[in-house]
C-alpha positions in Angstrom: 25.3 46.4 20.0 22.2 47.6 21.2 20.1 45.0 23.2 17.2 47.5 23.9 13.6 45.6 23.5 11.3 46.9 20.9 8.3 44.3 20.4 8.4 42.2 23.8 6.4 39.4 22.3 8.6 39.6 19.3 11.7 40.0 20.6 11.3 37.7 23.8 8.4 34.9 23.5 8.6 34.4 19.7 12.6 34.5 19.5 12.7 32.1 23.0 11.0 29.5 21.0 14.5 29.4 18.2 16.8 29.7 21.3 17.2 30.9 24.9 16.3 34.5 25.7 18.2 36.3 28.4 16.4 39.1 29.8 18.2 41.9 31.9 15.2 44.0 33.7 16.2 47.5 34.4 16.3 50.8 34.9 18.8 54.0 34.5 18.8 55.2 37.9 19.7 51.3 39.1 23.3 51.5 40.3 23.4 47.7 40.4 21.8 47.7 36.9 24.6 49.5 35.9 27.3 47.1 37.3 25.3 43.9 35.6 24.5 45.3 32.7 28.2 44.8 31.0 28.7 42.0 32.1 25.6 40.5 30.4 26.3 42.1 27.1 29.8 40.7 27.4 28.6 37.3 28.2 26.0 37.9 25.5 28.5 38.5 22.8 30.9 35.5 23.8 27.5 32.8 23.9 25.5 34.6 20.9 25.1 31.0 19.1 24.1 29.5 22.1 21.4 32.7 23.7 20.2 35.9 23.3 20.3 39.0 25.4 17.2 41.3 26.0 17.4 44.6 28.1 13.9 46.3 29.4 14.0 49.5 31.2 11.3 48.9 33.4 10.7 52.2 33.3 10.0 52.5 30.0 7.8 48.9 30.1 6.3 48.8 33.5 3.4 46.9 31.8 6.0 44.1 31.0 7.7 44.3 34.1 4.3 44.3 36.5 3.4 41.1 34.3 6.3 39.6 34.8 6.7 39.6 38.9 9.7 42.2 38.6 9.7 43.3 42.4 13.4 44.3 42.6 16.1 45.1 39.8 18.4 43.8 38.5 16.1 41.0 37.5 17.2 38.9 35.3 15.0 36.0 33.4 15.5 33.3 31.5 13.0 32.4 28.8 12.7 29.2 26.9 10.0 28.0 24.2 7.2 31.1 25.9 8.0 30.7 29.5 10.5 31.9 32.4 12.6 29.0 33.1 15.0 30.7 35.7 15.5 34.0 36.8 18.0 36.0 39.6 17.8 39.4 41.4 20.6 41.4 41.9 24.0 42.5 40.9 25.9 38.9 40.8 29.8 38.7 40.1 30.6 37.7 36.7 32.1 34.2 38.1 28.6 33.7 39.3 26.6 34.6 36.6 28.9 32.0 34.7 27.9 29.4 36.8 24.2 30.5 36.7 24.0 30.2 33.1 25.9 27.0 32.7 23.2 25.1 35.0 20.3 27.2 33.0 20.7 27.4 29.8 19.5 24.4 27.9 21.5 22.8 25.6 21.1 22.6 21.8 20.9 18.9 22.4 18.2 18.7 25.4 16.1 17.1 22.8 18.4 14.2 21.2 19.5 13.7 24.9 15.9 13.2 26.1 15.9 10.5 23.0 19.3 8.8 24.0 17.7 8.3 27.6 14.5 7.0 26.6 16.5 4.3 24.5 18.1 3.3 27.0 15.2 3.4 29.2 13.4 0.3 26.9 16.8 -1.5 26.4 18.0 0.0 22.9 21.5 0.7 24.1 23.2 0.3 20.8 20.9 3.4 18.7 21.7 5.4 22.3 25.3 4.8 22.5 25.1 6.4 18.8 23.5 9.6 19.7 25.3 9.9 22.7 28.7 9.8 20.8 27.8 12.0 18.3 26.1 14.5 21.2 29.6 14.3 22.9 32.1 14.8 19.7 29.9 18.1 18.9 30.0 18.8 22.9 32.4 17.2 24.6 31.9 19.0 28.3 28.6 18.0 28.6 28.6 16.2 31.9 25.0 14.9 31.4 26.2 12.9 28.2 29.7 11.8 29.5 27.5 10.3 32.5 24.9 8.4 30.0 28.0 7.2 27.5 30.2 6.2 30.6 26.8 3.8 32.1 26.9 2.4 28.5 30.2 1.8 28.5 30.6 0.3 32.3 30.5 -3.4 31.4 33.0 -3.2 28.2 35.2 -0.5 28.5 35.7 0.5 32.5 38.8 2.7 31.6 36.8 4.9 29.3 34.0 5.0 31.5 36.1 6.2 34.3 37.6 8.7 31.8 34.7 10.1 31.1 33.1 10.7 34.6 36.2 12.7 35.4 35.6 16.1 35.9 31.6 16.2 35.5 30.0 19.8 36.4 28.3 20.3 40.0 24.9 18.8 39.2 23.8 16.6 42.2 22.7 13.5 39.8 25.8 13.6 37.7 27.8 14.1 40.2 26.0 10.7 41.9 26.1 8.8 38.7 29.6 9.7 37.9 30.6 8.2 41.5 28.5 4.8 41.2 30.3 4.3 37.5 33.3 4.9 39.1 33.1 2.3 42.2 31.4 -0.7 39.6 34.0 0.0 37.5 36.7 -0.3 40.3 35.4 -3.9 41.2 34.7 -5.3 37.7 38.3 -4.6 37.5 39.0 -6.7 40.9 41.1 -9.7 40.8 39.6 -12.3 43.5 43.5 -13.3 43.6 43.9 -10.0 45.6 41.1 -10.6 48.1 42.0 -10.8 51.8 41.2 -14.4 53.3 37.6 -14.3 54.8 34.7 -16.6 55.4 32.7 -14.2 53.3 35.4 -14.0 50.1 33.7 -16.6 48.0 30.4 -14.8 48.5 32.1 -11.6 47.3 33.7 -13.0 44.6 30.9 -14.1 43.6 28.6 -11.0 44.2 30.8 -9.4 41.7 31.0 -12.0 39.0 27.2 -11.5 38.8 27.6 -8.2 38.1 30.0 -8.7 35.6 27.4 -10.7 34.1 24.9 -7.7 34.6 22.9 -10.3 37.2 22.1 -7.4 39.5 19.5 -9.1 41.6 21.8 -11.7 42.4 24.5 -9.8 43.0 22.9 -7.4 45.5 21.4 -9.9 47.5 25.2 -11.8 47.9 26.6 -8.3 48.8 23.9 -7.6 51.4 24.7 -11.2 52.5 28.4 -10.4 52.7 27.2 -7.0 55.0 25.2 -9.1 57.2 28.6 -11.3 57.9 31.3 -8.8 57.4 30.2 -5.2 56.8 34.2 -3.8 56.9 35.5 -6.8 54.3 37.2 -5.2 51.4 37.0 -1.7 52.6 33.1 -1.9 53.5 33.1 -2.9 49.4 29.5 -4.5 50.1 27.8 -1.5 51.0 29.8 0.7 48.4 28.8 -2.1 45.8 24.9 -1.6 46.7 24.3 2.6 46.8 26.3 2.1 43.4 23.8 -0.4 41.7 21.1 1.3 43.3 22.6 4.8 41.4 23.3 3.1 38.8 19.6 1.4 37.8 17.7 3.9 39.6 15.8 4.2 42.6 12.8 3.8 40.9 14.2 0.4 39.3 12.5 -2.6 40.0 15.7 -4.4 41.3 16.6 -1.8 43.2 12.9 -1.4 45.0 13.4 -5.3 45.4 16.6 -4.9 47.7 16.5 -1.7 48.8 14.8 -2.7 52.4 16.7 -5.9 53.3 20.2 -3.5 52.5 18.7 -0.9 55.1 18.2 -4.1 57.5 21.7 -5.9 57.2 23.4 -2.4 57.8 21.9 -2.3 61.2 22.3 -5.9 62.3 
Protein backbone atom coordinates (compact mmCIF):
# COMPACT_ATOMS: atom_id res chain seq x y z
CA UNK A 1 0.00 0.00 0.00
CA UNK A 2 1.44 3.09 -0.78
CA UNK A 3 1.34 5.73 2.13
CA UNK A 4 3.14 8.54 0.11
CA UNK A 5 1.34 12.11 0.79
CA UNK A 6 -0.10 13.86 -2.17
CA UNK A 7 -2.27 16.92 -0.86
CA UNK A 8 -0.89 17.53 2.80
CA UNK A 9 -3.85 19.53 3.83
CA UNK A 10 -6.01 16.84 2.33
CA UNK A 11 -4.45 13.93 3.24
CA UNK A 12 -3.28 15.08 6.89
CA UNK A 13 -5.45 18.10 8.44
CA UNK A 14 -8.69 17.35 6.71
CA UNK A 15 -8.50 13.40 7.18
CA UNK A 16 -7.15 14.01 11.17
CA UNK A 17 -10.40 15.60 11.73
CA UNK A 18 -12.41 11.72 10.81
CA UNK A 19 -9.58 9.93 12.69
CA UNK A 20 -5.96 10.06 13.96
CA UNK A 21 -3.25 10.73 11.36
CA UNK A 22 0.11 9.22 11.76
CA UNK A 23 2.78 10.99 10.02
CA UNK A 24 6.23 9.33 9.34
CA UNK A 25 8.72 12.36 8.16
CA UNK A 26 11.47 11.20 6.00
CA UNK A 27 13.79 10.94 3.59
CA UNK A 28 15.65 8.13 1.26
CA UNK A 29 19.03 8.66 2.29
CA UNK A 30 17.77 8.22 6.21
CA UNK A 31 19.15 4.86 7.40
CA UNK A 32 16.93 5.08 10.47
CA UNK A 33 14.04 6.10 8.25
CA UNK A 34 14.55 3.01 6.64
CA UNK A 35 14.43 0.84 9.79
CA UNK A 36 11.05 2.76 11.03
CA UNK A 37 9.46 2.90 8.08
CA UNK A 38 8.16 -0.94 8.14
CA UNK A 39 7.42 -0.98 11.11
CA UNK A 40 4.85 1.93 10.79
CA UNK A 41 3.24 0.54 7.72
CA UNK A 42 3.00 -2.76 9.61
CA UNK A 43 1.48 -1.12 12.60
CA UNK A 44 -0.61 0.92 10.12
CA UNK A 45 -2.18 -2.04 8.50
CA UNK A 46 -2.89 -4.02 11.84
CA UNK A 47 -4.76 -0.45 13.52
CA UNK A 48 -6.24 0.87 9.95
CA UNK A 49 -9.86 1.32 11.83
CA UNK A 50 -8.43 2.93 14.55
CA UNK A 51 -5.51 5.53 12.50
CA UNK A 52 -3.97 6.38 9.51
CA UNK A 53 -0.41 6.42 8.23
CA UNK A 54 1.11 9.33 6.18
CA UNK A 55 4.75 9.27 4.81
CA UNK A 56 6.53 12.76 3.72
CA UNK A 57 9.93 12.72 2.16
CA UNK A 58 11.11 15.72 3.47
CA UNK A 59 12.93 16.04 0.69
CA UNK A 60 10.37 16.17 -1.59
CA UNK A 61 8.09 18.61 1.01
CA UNK A 62 10.64 20.74 2.84
CA UNK A 63 7.91 23.38 2.85
CA UNK A 64 5.86 21.00 5.10
CA UNK A 65 8.57 19.81 6.99
CA UNK A 66 10.21 23.57 7.84
CA UNK A 67 6.45 24.35 8.90
CA UNK A 68 6.17 21.67 10.90
CA UNK A 69 9.52 21.96 13.36
CA UNK A 70 11.11 18.70 11.57
CA UNK A 71 14.77 19.29 12.89
CA UNK A 72 15.82 15.60 12.84
CA UNK A 73 14.30 12.39 11.05
CA UNK A 74 12.69 10.04 11.66
CA UNK A 75 10.04 12.40 12.99
CA UNK A 76 7.14 11.06 13.57
CA UNK A 77 3.66 13.16 14.39
CA UNK A 78 0.63 12.54 15.50
CA UNK A 79 -2.26 14.67 14.31
CA UNK A 80 -5.74 14.90 15.65
CA UNK A 81 -8.84 17.22 14.61
CA UNK A 82 -5.90 19.98 12.69
CA UNK A 83 -3.20 19.84 15.24
CA UNK A 84 0.07 17.79 16.39
CA UNK A 85 -0.96 16.08 19.43
CA UNK A 86 2.42 13.96 19.97
CA UNK A 87 5.31 13.41 18.02
CA UNK A 88 8.86 11.29 18.47
CA UNK A 89 12.32 11.48 16.77
CA UNK A 90 14.13 8.59 15.93
CA UNK A 91 14.29 5.07 14.95
CA UNK A 92 12.24 3.39 18.12
CA UNK A 93 11.91 -0.50 18.54
CA UNK A 94 8.65 -1.80 17.47
CA UNK A 95 7.77 -2.69 21.36
CA UNK A 96 8.17 0.96 21.91
CA UNK A 97 6.38 2.39 19.29
CA UNK A 98 3.54 0.05 20.60
CA UNK A 99 3.56 1.57 23.75
CA UNK A 100 3.83 5.17 22.26
CA UNK A 101 0.74 4.76 20.36
CA UNK A 102 -1.29 3.06 23.02
CA UNK A 103 -0.84 6.25 25.34
CA UNK A 104 -1.41 8.63 22.09
CA UNK A 105 -3.81 7.73 20.12
CA UNK A 106 -7.26 8.75 21.21
CA UNK A 107 -9.84 6.58 21.45
CA UNK A 108 -13.08 6.38 19.39
CA UNK A 109 -14.82 7.00 22.70
CA UNK A 110 -12.73 10.16 24.16
CA UNK A 111 -15.99 11.86 23.57
CA UNK A 112 -18.68 9.64 25.32
CA UNK A 113 -15.98 9.20 28.08
CA UNK A 114 -15.66 12.97 28.59
CA UNK A 115 -19.68 12.67 28.89
CA UNK A 116 -19.68 9.63 31.37
CA UNK A 117 -17.15 11.86 33.62
CA UNK A 118 -19.04 14.92 33.52
CA UNK A 119 -22.09 12.79 34.83
CA UNK A 120 -20.66 11.77 37.36
CA UNK A 121 -19.05 14.93 38.02
CA UNK A 122 -22.83 16.64 38.90
CA UNK A 123 -24.02 13.34 40.62
CA UNK A 124 -25.88 11.44 37.56
CA UNK A 125 -24.20 8.14 38.26
CA UNK A 126 -26.89 5.98 36.96
CA UNK A 127 -26.94 7.59 32.97
CA UNK A 128 -22.87 7.30 33.54
CA UNK A 129 -22.68 3.80 34.72
CA UNK A 130 -24.75 3.26 31.27
CA UNK A 131 -22.23 4.74 29.02
CA UNK A 132 -19.57 3.40 30.75
CA UNK A 133 -20.79 -0.22 30.33
CA UNK A 134 -21.53 0.08 26.96
CA UNK A 135 -17.87 1.97 26.34
CA UNK A 136 -16.38 -1.10 28.03
CA UNK A 137 -18.46 -4.18 26.24
CA UNK A 138 -17.31 -2.36 22.79
CA UNK A 139 -13.71 -1.93 24.55
CA UNK A 140 -13.06 -3.83 27.19
CA UNK A 141 -9.10 -2.88 27.81
CA UNK A 142 -9.65 0.52 28.22
CA UNK A 143 -8.17 1.21 31.53
CA UNK A 144 -9.60 4.70 31.74
CA UNK A 145 -13.26 3.24 31.67
CA UNK A 146 -12.58 0.04 33.87
CA UNK A 147 -11.27 2.86 36.51
CA UNK A 148 -14.61 5.12 36.08
CA UNK A 149 -17.07 1.80 36.15
CA UNK A 150 -15.01 0.16 39.07
CA UNK A 151 -15.50 3.96 41.33
CA UNK A 152 -19.22 3.46 40.32
CA UNK A 153 -19.34 0.20 41.42
CA UNK A 154 -17.16 0.60 44.87
CA UNK A 155 -20.08 0.83 47.28
CA UNK A 156 -22.23 -2.13 45.68
CA UNK A 157 -20.24 -4.52 44.08
CA UNK A 158 -16.42 -4.36 45.63
CA UNK A 159 -15.58 -7.78 43.85
CA UNK A 160 -16.24 -6.36 40.52
CA UNK A 161 -14.67 -3.31 41.16
CA UNK A 162 -11.52 -4.94 42.21
CA UNK A 163 -11.88 -7.10 39.01
CA UNK A 164 -11.93 -4.42 36.98
CA UNK A 165 -8.86 -2.31 38.25
CA UNK A 166 -6.78 -5.37 37.67
CA UNK A 167 -4.45 -5.01 35.11
CA UNK A 168 -5.03 -1.16 34.17
CA UNK A 169 -2.32 0.29 31.54
CA UNK A 170 0.72 2.45 32.91
CA UNK A 171 -1.08 5.80 33.06
CA UNK A 172 -0.14 7.59 36.44
CA UNK A 173 -3.91 8.51 37.30
CA UNK A 174 -5.32 5.09 36.52
CA UNK A 175 -2.83 3.48 37.98
CA UNK A 176 -3.66 5.83 41.38
CA UNK A 177 -7.28 5.40 41.04
CA UNK A 178 -7.13 1.76 40.38
CA UNK A 179 -5.10 1.46 43.88
CA UNK A 180 -7.53 3.71 46.03
CA UNK A 181 -10.65 1.37 44.64
CA UNK A 182 -8.71 -1.34 45.58
CA UNK A 183 -7.80 -0.37 49.38
CA UNK A 184 -11.82 1.12 50.04
CA UNK A 185 -12.89 -1.88 48.67
CA UNK A 186 -10.58 -4.09 50.92
CA UNK A 187 -12.08 -2.31 54.14
CA UNK A 188 -15.73 -2.12 53.11
CA UNK A 189 -15.23 -5.72 52.99
CA UNK A 190 -13.74 -5.71 56.80
CA UNK A 191 -15.39 -7.55 59.49
CA UNK A 192 -14.87 -5.36 62.88
CA UNK A 193 -15.04 -9.08 64.35
CA UNK A 194 -11.47 -9.49 62.96
CA UNK A 195 -10.12 -6.25 64.38
CA UNK A 196 -7.17 -6.49 66.87
CA UNK A 197 -8.18 -5.21 70.45
CA UNK A 198 -7.25 -1.36 70.72
CA UNK A 199 -8.40 1.78 72.34
CA UNK A 200 -8.80 3.21 68.91
CA UNK A 201 -10.98 0.01 67.34
CA UNK A 202 -14.42 1.46 67.96
CA UNK A 203 -13.17 4.67 66.26
CA UNK A 204 -12.06 2.54 63.31
CA UNK A 205 -14.94 0.64 63.15
CA UNK A 206 -16.68 3.31 62.97
CA UNK A 207 -14.56 5.48 60.45
CA UNK A 208 -15.41 2.71 58.09
CA UNK A 209 -19.09 2.33 58.65
CA UNK A 210 -19.25 6.00 57.48
CA UNK A 211 -17.76 5.22 54.52
CA UNK A 212 -19.86 2.41 53.82
CA UNK A 213 -22.49 4.97 54.14
CA UNK A 214 -20.51 7.23 51.61
CA UNK A 215 -20.19 9.85 54.85
CA UNK A 216 -16.63 10.71 53.76
CA UNK A 217 -16.19 13.85 55.95
CA UNK A 218 -16.91 11.87 58.81
CA UNK A 219 -15.08 9.20 58.07
CA UNK A 220 -11.79 10.96 57.35
CA UNK A 221 -11.86 12.98 60.30
CA UNK A 222 -12.29 9.44 62.70
CA UNK A 223 -9.40 7.95 60.63
CA UNK A 224 -7.10 11.01 61.13
CA UNK A 225 -8.31 10.69 64.71
CA UNK A 226 -7.35 6.97 64.90
CA UNK A 227 -3.56 8.32 63.24
CA UNK A 228 -3.27 10.76 65.91
CA UNK A 229 -3.72 7.74 68.63
CA UNK A 230 -2.45 4.83 66.75
CA UNK A 231 -0.82 5.47 63.37
CA UNK A 232 0.36 1.49 62.95
CA UNK A 233 -3.36 -0.04 64.07
CA UNK A 234 -4.57 -2.30 61.39
CA UNK A 235 -1.56 -2.21 59.20
CA UNK A 236 -1.26 1.84 59.24
CA UNK A 237 -5.17 1.17 57.71
CA UNK A 238 -5.90 4.99 58.79
CA UNK A 239 -3.52 6.61 56.64
CA UNK A 240 -4.11 4.04 53.69
CA UNK A 241 -7.89 4.81 54.29
CA UNK A 242 -7.20 8.69 53.81
CA UNK A 243 -4.67 9.03 50.37
CA UNK A 244 -7.56 6.53 49.16
CA UNK A 245 -10.63 8.90 49.77
CA UNK A 246 -8.56 11.71 48.88
CA UNK A 247 -7.88 9.58 45.18
CA UNK A 248 -10.89 8.56 45.15
CA UNK A 249 -13.00 12.18 45.37
CA UNK A 250 -10.23 14.21 44.03
CA UNK A 251 -7.85 16.51 45.25
CA UNK A 252 -9.67 19.24 44.11
CA UNK A 253 -12.86 17.87 46.17
CA UNK A 254 -14.22 19.88 48.66
CA UNK A 255 -13.95 17.10 51.38
CA UNK A 256 -10.83 16.32 50.52
CA UNK A 257 -9.51 20.22 50.67
CA UNK A 258 -11.41 20.15 54.09
CA UNK A 259 -9.08 17.30 55.64
CA UNK A 260 -6.28 17.34 53.70
CA UNK A 261 -4.20 19.67 56.31
CA UNK A 262 -5.19 18.24 59.70
CA UNK A 263 -4.14 14.42 57.84
CA UNK A 264 -0.58 16.16 57.05
CA UNK A 265 -0.66 17.24 60.86
CA UNK A 266 -1.68 13.92 62.71
CA UNK A 267 1.01 12.11 60.57
CA UNK A 268 3.64 14.13 62.23
CA UNK A 269 2.40 14.23 65.80
Amino acid sequence: MNYEVNDFQKDVIEKSFDKPVLVDFWAEWCAPCRMIGPILEKLAEENKDYWELVKVDTDKNQQVATKYGVRGIPNVKLFRNGEVINEFTGALPEPAIKDWLKKSIPSKFTDRIEQAKVLLKTGNISDAKIILEDIHSGDVNNSEVKVLLAKILLFEDQKEAIRLTQNVDSELNNIELAEAIGTLAELLKRDSKNLAESEVREKYTSAINDLRKKDFDSALEKFTEVIRTDRTYDDDGSRKACIAIFKYLGEDHETTLKHRRDFGSALYI
